[in-house]
DRENTORKOL-3810 file (N, C-alpha, C; in nm, 4 decimals):
REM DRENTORKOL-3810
@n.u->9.8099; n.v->14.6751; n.w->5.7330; ca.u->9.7069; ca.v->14.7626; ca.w->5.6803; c.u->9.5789; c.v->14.6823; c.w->5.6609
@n.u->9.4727; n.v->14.6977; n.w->5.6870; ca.u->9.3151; ca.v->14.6741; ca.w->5.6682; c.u->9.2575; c.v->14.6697; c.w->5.5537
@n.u->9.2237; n.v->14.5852; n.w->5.5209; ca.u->9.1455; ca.v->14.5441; ca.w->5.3767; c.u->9.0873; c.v->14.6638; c.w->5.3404
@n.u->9.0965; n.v->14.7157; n.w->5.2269; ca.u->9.0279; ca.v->14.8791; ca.w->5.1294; c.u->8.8904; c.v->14.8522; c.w->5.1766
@n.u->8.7881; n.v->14.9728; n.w->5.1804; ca.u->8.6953; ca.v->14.9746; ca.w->5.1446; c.u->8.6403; c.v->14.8799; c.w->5.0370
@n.u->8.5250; n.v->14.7966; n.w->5.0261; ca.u->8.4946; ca.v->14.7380; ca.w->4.9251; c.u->8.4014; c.v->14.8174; c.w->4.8491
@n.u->8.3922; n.v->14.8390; n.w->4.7290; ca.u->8.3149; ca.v->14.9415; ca.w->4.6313; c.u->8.1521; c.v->14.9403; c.w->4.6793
@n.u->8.0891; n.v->14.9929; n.w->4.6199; ca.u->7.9451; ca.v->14.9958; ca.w->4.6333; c.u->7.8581; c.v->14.9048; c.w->4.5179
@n.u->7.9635; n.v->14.8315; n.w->4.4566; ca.u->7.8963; ca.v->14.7792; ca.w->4.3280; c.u->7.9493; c.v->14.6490; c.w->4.4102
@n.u->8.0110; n.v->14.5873; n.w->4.4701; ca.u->8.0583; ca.v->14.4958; ca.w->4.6081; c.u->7.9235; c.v->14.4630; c.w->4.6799
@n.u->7.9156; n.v->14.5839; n.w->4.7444; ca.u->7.8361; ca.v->14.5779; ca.w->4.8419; c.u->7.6719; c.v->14.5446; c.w->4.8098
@n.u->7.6436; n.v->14.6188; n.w->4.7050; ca.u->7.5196; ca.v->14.5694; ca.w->4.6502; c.u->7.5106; c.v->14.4140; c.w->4.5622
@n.u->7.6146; n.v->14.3918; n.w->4.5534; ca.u->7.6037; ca.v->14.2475; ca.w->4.5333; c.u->7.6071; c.v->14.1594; c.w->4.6267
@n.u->7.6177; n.v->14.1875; n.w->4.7346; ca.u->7.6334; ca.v->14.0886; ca.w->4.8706; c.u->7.7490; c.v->14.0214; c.w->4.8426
@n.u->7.8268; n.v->14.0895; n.w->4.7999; ca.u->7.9945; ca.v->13.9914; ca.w->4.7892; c.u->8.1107; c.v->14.0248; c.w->4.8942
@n.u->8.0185; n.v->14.1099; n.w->5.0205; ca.u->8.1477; ca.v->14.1662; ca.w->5.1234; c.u->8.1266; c.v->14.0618; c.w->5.2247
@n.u->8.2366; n.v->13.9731; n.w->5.2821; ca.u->8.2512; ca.v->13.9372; ca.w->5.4203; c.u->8.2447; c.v->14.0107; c.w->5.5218
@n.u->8.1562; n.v->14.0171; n.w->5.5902; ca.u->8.1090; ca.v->14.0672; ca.w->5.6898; c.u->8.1521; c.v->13.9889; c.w->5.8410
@n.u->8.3151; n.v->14.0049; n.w->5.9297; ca.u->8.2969; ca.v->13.9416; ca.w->6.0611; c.u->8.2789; c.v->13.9999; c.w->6.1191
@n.u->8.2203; n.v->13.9006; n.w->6.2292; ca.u->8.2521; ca.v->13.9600; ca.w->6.3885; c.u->8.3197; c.v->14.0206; c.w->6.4203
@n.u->8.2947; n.v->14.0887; n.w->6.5347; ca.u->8.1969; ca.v->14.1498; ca.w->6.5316; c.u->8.1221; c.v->14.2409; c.w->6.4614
@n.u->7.9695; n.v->14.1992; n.w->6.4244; ca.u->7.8817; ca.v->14.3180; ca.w->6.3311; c.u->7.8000; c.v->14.3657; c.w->6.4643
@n.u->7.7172; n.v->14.4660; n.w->6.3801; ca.u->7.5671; ca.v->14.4775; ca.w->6.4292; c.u->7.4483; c.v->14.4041; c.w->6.4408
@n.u->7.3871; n.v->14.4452; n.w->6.4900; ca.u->7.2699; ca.v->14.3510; ca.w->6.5382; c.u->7.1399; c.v->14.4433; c.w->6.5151
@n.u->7.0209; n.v->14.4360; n.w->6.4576; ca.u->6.9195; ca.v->14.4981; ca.w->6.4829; c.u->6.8260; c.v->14.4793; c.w->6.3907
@n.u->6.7393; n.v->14.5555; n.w->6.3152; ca.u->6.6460; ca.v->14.5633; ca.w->6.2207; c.u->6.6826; c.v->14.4997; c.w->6.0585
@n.u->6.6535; n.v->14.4113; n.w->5.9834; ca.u->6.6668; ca.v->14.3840; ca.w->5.9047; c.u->6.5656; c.v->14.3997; c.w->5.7513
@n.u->6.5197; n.v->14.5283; n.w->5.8095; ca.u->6.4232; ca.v->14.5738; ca.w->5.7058; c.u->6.5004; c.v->14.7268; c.w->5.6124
@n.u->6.5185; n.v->14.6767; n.w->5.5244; ca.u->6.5856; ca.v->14.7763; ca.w->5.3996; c.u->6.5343; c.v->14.9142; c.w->5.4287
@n.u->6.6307; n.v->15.0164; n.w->5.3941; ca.u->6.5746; ca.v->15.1430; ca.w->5.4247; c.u->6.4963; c.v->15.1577; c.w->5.2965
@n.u->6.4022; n.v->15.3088; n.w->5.3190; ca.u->6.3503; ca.v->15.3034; ca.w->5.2523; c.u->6.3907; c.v->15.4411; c.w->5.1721
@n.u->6.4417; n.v->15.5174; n.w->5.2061; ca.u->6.5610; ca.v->15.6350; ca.w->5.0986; c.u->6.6832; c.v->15.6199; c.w->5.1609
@n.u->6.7565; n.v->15.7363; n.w->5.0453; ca.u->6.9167; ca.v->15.7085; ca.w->5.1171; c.u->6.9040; c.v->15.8363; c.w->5.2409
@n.u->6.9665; n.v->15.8280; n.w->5.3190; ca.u->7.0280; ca.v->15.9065; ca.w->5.4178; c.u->7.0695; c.v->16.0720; c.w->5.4177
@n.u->7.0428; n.v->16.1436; n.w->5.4707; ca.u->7.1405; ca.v->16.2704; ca.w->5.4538; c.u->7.2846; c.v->16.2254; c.w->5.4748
@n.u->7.3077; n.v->16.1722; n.w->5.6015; ca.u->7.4384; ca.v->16.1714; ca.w->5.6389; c.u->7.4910; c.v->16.0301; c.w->5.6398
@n.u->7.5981; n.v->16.0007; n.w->5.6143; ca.u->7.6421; ca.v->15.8163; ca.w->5.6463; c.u->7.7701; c.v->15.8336; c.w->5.7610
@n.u->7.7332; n.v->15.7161; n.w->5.8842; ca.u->7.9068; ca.v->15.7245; ca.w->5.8720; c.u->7.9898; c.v->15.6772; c.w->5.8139
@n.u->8.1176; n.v->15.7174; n.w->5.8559; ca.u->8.2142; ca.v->15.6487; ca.w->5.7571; c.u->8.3207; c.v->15.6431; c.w->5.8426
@n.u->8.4389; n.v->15.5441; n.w->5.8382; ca.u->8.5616; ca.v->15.4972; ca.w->5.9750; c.u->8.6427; c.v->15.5885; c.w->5.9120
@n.u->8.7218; n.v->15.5976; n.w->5.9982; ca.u->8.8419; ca.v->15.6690; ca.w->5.9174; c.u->9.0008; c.v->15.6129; c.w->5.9922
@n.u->9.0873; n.v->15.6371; n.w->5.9077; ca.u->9.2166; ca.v->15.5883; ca.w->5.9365; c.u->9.2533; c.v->15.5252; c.w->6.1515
@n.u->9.1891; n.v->15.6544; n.w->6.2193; ca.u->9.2100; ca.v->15.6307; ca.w->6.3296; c.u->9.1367; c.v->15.5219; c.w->6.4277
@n.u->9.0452; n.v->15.4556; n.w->6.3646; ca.u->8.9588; ca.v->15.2909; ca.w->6.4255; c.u->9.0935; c.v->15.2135; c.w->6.4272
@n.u->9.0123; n.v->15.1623; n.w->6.5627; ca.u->9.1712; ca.v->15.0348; ca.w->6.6218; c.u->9.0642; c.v->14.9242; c.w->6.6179
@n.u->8.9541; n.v->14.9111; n.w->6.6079; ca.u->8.8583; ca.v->14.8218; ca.w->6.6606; c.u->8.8346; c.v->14.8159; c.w->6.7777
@n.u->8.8820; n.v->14.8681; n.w->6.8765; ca.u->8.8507; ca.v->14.8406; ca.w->7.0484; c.u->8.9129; c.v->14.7213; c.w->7.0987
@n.u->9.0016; n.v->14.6949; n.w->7.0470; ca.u->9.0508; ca.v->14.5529; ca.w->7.0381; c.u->8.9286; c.v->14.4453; c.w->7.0924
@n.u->8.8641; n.v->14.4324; n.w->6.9514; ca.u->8.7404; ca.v->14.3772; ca.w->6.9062; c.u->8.6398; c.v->14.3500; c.w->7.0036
@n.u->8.6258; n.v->14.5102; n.w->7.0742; ca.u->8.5093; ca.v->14.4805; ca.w->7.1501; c.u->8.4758; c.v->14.6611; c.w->7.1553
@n.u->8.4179; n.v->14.6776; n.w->6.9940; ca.u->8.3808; ca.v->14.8067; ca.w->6.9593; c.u->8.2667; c.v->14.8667; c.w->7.0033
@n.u->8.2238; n.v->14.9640; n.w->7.0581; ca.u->8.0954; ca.v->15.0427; ca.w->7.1708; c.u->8.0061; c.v->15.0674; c.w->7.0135
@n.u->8.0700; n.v->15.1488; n.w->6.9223; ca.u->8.0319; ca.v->15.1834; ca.w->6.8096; c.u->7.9171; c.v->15.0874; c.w->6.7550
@n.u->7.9209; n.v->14.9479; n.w->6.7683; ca.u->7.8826; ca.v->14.8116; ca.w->6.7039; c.u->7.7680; c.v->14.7784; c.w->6.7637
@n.u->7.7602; n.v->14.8145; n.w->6.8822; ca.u->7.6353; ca.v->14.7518; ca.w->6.9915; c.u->7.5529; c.v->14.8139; c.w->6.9591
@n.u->7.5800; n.v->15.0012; n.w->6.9135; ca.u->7.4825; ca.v->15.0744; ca.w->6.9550; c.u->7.4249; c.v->15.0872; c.w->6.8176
@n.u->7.4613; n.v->15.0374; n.w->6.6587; ca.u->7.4315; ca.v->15.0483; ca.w->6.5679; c.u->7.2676; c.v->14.9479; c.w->6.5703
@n.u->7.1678; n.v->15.0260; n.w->6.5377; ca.u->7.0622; ca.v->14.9326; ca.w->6.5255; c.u->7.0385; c.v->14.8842; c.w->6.4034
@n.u->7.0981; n.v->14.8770; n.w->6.3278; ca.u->7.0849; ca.v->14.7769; ca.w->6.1879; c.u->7.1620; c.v->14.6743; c.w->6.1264
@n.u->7.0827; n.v->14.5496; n.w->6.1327; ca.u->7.2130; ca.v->14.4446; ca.w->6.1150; c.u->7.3280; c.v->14.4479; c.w->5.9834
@n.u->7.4251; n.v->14.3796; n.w->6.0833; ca.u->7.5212; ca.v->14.4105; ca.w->5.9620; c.u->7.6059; c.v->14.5076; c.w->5.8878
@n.u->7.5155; n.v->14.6355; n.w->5.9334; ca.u->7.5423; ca.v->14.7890; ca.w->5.8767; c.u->7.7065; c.v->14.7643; c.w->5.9298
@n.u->7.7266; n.v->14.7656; n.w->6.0109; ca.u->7.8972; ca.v->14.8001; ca.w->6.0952; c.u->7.9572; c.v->14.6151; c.w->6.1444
@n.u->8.0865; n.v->14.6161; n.w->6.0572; ca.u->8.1661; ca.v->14.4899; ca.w->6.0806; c.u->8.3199; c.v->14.4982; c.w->6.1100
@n.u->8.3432; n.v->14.3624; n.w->6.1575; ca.u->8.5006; ca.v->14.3916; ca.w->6.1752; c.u->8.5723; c.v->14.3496; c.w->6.0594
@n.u->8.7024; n.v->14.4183; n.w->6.0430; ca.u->8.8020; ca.v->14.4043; ca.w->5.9115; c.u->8.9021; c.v->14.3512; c.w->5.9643
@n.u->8.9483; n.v->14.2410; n.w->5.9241; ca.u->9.0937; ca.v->14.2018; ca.w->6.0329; c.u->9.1696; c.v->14.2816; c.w->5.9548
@n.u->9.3227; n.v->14.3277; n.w->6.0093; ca.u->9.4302; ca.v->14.3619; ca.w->5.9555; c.u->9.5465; c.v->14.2871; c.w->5.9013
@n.u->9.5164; n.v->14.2351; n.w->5.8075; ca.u->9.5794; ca.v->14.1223; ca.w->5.7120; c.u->9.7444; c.v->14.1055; c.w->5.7575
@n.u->9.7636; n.v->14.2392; n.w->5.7805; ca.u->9.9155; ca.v->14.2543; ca.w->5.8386; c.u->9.9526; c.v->14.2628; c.w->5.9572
@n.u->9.8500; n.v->14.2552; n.w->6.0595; ca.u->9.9227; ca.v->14.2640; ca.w->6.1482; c.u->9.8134; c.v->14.1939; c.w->6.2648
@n.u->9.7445; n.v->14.0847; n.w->6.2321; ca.u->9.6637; ca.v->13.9946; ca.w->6.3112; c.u->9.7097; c.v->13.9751; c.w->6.4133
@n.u->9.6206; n.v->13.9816; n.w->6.5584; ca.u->9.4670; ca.v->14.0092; ca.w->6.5235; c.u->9.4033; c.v->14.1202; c.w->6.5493
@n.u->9.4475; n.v->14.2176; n.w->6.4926; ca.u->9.3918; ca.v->14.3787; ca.w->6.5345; c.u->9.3590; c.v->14.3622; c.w->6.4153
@n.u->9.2245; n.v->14.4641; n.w->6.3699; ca.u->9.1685; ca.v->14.5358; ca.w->6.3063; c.u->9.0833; c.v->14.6530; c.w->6.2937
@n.u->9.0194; n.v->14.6490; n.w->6.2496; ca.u->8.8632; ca.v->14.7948; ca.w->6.2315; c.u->8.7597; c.v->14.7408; c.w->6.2205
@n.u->8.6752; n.v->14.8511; n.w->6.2210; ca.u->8.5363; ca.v->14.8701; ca.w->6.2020; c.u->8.5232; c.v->14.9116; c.w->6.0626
@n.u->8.4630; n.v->14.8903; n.w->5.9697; ca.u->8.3603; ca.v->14.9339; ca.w->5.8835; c.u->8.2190; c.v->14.9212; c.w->5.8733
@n.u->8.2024; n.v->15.0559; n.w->5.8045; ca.u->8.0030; ca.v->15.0308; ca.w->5.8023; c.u->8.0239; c.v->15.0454; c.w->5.6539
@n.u->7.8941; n.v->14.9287; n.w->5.6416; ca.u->7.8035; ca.v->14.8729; ca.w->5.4774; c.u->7.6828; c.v->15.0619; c.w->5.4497
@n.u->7.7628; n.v->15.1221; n.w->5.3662; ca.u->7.6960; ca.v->15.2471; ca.w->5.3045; c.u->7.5676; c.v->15.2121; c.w->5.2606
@n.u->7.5440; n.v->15.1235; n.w->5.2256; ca.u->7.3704; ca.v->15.0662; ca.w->5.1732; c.u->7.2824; c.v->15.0353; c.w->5.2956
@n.u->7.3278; n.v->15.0047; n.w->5.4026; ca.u->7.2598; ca.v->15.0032; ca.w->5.5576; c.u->7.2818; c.v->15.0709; c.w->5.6062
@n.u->7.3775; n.v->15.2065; n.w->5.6336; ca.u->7.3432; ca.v->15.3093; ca.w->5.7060; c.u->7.2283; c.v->15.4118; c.w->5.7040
@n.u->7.1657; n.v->15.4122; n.w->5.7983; ca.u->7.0700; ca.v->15.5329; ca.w->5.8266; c.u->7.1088; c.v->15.6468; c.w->5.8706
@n.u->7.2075; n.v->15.6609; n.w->5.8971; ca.u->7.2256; ca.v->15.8125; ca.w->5.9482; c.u->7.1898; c.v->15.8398; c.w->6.1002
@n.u->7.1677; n.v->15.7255; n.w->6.1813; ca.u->7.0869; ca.v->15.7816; ca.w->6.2556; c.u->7.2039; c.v->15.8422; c.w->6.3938
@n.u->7.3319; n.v->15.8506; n.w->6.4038; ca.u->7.4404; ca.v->15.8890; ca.w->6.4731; c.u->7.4625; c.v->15.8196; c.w->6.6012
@n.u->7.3812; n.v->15.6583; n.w->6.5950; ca.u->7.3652; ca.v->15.6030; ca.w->6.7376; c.u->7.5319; c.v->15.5718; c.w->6.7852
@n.u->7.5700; n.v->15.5378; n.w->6.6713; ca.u->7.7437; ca.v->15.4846; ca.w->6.6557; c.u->7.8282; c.v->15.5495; c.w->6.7395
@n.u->7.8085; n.v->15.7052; n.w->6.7088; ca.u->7.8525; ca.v->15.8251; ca.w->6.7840; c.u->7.8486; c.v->15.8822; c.w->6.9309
@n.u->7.7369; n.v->15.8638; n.w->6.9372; ca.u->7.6526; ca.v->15.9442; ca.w->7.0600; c.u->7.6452; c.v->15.8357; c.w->7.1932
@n.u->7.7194; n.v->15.7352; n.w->7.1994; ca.u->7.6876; ca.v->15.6572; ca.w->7.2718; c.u->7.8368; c.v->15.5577; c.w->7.3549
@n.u->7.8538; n.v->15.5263; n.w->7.4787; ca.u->7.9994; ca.v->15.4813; ca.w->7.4484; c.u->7.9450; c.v->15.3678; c.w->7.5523
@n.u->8.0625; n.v->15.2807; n.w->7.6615; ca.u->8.0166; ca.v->15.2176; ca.w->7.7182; c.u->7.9740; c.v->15.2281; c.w->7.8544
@n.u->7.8746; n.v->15.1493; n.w->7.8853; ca.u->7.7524; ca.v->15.1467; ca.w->7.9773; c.u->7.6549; c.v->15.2507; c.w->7.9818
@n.u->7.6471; n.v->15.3151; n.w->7.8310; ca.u->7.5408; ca.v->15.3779; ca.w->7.8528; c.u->7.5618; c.v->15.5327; c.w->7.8077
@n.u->7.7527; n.v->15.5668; n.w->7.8665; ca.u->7.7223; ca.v->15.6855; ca.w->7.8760; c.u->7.7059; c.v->15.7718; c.w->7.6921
@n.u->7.6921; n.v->15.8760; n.w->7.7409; ca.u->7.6785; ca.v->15.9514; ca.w->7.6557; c.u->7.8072; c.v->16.0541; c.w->7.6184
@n.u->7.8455; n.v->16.0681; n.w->7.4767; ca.u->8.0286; ca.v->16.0734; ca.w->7.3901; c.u->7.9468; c.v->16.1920; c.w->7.3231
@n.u->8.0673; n.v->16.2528; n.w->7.2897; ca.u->8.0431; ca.v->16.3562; ca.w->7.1693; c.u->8.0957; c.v->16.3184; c.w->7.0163
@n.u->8.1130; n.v->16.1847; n.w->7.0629; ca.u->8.1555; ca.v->16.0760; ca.w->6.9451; c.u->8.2773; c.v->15.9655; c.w->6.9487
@n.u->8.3035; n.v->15.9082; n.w->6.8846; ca.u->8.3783; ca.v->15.8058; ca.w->6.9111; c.u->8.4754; c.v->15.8525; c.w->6.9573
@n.u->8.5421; n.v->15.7763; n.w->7.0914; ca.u->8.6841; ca.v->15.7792; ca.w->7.1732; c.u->8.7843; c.v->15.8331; c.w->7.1143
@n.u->8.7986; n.v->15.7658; n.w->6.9959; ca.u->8.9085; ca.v->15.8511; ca.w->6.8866; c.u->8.8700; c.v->15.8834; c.w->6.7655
@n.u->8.7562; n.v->15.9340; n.w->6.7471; ca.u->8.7280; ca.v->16.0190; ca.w->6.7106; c.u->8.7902; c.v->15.9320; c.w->6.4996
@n.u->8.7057; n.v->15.8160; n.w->6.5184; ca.u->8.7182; ca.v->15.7200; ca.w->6.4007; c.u->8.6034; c.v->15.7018; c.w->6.3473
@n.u->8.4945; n.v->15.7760; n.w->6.3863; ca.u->8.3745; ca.v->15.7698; ca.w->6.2931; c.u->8.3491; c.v->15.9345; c.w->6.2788
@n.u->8.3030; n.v->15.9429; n.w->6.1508; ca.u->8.2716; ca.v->16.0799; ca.w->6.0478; c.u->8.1483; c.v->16.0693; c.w->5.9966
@n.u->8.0503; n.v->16.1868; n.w->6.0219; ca.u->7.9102; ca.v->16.1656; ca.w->5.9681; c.u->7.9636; c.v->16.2612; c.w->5.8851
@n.u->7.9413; n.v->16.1960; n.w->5.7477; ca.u->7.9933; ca.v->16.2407; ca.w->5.5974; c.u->7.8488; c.v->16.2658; c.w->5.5214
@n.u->7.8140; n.v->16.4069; n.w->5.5093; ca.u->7.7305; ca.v->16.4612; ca.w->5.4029; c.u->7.7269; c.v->16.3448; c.w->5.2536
@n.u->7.5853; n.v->16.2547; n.w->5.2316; ca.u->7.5668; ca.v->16.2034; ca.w->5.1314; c.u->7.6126; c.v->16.2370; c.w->5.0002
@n.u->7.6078; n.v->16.3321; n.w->4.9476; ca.u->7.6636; ca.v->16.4513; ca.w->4.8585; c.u->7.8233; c.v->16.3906; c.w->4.8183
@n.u->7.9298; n.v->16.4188; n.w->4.9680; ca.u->8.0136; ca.v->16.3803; ca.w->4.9696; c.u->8.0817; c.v->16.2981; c.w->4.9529
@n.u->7.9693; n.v->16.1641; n.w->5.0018; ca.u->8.0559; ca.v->16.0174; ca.w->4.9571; c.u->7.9971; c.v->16.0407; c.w->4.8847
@n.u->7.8741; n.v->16.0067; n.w->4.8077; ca.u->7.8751; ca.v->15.9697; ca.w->4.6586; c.u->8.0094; c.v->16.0194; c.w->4.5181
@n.u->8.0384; n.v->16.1779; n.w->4.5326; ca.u->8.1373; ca.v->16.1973; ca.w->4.5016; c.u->8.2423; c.v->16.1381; c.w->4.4840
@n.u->8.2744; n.v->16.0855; n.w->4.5873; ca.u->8.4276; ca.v->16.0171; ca.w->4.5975; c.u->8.4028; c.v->15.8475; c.w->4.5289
@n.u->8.3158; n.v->15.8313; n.w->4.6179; ca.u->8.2921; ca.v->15.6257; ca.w->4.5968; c.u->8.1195; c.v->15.6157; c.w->4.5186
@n.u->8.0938; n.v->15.6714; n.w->4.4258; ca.u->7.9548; ca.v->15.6511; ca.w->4.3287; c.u->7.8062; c.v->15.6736; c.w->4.4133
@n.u->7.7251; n.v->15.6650; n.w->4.3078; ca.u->7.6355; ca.v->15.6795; ca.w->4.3484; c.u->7.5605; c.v->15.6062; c.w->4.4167
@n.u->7.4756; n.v->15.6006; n.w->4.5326; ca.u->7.4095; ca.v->15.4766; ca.w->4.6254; c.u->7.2847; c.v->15.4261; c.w->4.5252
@n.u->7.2779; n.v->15.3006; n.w->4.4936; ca.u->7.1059; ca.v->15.2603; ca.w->4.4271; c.u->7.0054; c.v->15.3089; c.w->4.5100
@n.u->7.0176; n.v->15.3055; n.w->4.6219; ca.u->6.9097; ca.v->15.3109; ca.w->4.7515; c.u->6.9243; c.v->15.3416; c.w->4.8541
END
């Protein structure tokens, strides 16, 4: 099983390990929160760590790999809720270019802001 979600009081402390593979892109803080975030869900294999999801994310860091403590070296993807923009590049995009109606298996969820806050607190930003 894959390391939990780390809280949002985690994450705003810069206390999450973040591996390889992350994202790559803009390193300028958003400037509100999001309508929508994604969020992984149970069915991420990682791509056996060569995730489409990861390339196409333009904000660094936002999306990382989680090893699976139990069963190395497979793991997941997670995205950092304080760097997502919403912007559905994660989704809409697969490899070489083409164009998905979302991830292969269907392991990323654009989750109404509303919604996560509910479950996992409120975002600072």
């Amino acid at each position: 099983m894959a390391e939990a979600l780390p809280t949002i009081a985690e994450f705003a402390a810069d206390k999450v390990v973040k591996r390889e593979p992350k994202s790559t892109g803009t390193t300028t803080k958003r400037k509100r929160k999001p309508h929508i975030l994604a969020v992984i869900n149970e069915c991420c294999t990682g791509c056996a760590g060569s995730p489409a999801c990861v390339e196409y994310c333009p904000v660094e860091d936002c999306m990382y790999w989680v090893p699976d403590t139990c069963h190395p070296p497979f793991g997941r993807i997670e995205v950092d809720p304080l760097l997502c923009i919403g912007c559905k590049l994660c989704i809409s995009k697969g490899p070489e270019g083409a164009f998905l109606e979302g991830c292969p298996w269907d392991a990323i969820d654009m989750v109404p802001l509303a919604e996560f806050e509910a479950e996992h607190g409120t975002l600072p930003y």
